[in-house]
C-alpha positions in Angstrom: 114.7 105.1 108.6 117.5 103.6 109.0 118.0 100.3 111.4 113.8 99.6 110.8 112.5 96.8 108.6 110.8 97.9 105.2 107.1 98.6 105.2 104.2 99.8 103.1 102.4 102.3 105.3 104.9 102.9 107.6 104.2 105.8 110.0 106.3 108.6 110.5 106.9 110.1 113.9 105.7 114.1 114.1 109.4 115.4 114.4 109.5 113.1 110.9 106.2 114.7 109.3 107.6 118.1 110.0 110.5 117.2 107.5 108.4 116.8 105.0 105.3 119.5 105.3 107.6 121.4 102.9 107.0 118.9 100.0 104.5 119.9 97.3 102.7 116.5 98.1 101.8 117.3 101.6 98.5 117.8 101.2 98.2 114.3 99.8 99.6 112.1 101.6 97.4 109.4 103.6 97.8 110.9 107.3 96.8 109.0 110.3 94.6 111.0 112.9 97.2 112.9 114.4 98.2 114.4 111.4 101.4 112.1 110.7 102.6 110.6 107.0 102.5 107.4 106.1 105.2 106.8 103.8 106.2 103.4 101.8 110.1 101.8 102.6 108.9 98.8 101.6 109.0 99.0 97.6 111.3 102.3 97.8 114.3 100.8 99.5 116.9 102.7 101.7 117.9 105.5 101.3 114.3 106.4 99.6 110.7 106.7 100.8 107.6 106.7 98.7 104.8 109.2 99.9 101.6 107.8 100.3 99.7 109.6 97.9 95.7 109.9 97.6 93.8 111.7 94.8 90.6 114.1 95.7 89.6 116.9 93.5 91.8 120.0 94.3 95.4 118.4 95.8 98.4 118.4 94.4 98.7 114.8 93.6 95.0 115.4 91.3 96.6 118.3 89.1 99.3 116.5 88.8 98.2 113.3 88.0 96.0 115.0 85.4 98.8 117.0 84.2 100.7 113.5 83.3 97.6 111.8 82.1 97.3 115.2 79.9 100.7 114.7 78.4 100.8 110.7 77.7 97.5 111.2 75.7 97.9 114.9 74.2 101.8 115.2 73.3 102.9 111.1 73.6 100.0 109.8 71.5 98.8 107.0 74.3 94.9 106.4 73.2 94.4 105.0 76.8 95.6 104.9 80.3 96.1 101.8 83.0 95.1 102.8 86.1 95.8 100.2 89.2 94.9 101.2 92.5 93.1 104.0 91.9 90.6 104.1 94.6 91.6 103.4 98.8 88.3 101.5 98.7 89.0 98.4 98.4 90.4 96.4 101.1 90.2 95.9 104.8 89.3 99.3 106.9 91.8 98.2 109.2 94.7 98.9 106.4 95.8 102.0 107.0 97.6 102.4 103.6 93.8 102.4 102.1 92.1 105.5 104.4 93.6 108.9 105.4 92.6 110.0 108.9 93.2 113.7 109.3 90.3 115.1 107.4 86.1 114.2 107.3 84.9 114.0 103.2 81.2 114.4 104.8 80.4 110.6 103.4 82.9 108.2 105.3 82.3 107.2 108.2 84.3 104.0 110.2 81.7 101.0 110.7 83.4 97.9 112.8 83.1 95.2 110.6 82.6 92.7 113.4 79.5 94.4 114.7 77.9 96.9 111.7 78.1 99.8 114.1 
């Protein structure tokens, strides 16, 4: 990363993904079509990267965010949890740091918001 200016949702080149298919996390990470990361250098700043997580029943980033959740309120004694950003939801479709790419849920489906179709 280095030389390039700091961005959230930065995409990774394949020969970059590859790096990183080793990570426990890569089966959460936002994706674009092709299959390759999106990663955050904008917040995390050199020599750091933030994955791009998402949260679906099943992936790594769900059991563990669970797991945490679990914890805060079972062994720390926390009687409620913040929760900001949960859902990609809720911006612009052309934000890519708000979709993941590589995989159909069955619902989603891309409408152009110019023309509804």
């Amino acid at each position: 990363m280095a030389g390039r200016r700091s961005k959230y949702g930065l995409t990774l080149t394949k020969e970059q993904t590859v790096i990183l298919e080793g990570n426990p996390y890569a089966g959460s990470v936002l994706r674009t079509a092709d299959g390759r990361m999106l990663v955050d250098t904008y917040y995390a700043k050199e020599p750091f990267i933030n994955l791009m997580l998402y949260l679906v029943e099943g992936n790594y980033r769900y059991k563990r965010y669970f797991e945490q959740i679990d914890f805060l309120m079972d062994q720390v004694g926390c009687n409620g949890i913040y929760i900001d950003q949960f859902s990609m939801g809720w911006a612009a479709t052309e934000r890519w740091d708000r979709r993941t790419m590589d995989k159909w849920d069955g619902h989603t489906v891309d409408i152009d918001e110019r023309t509804g179709h």
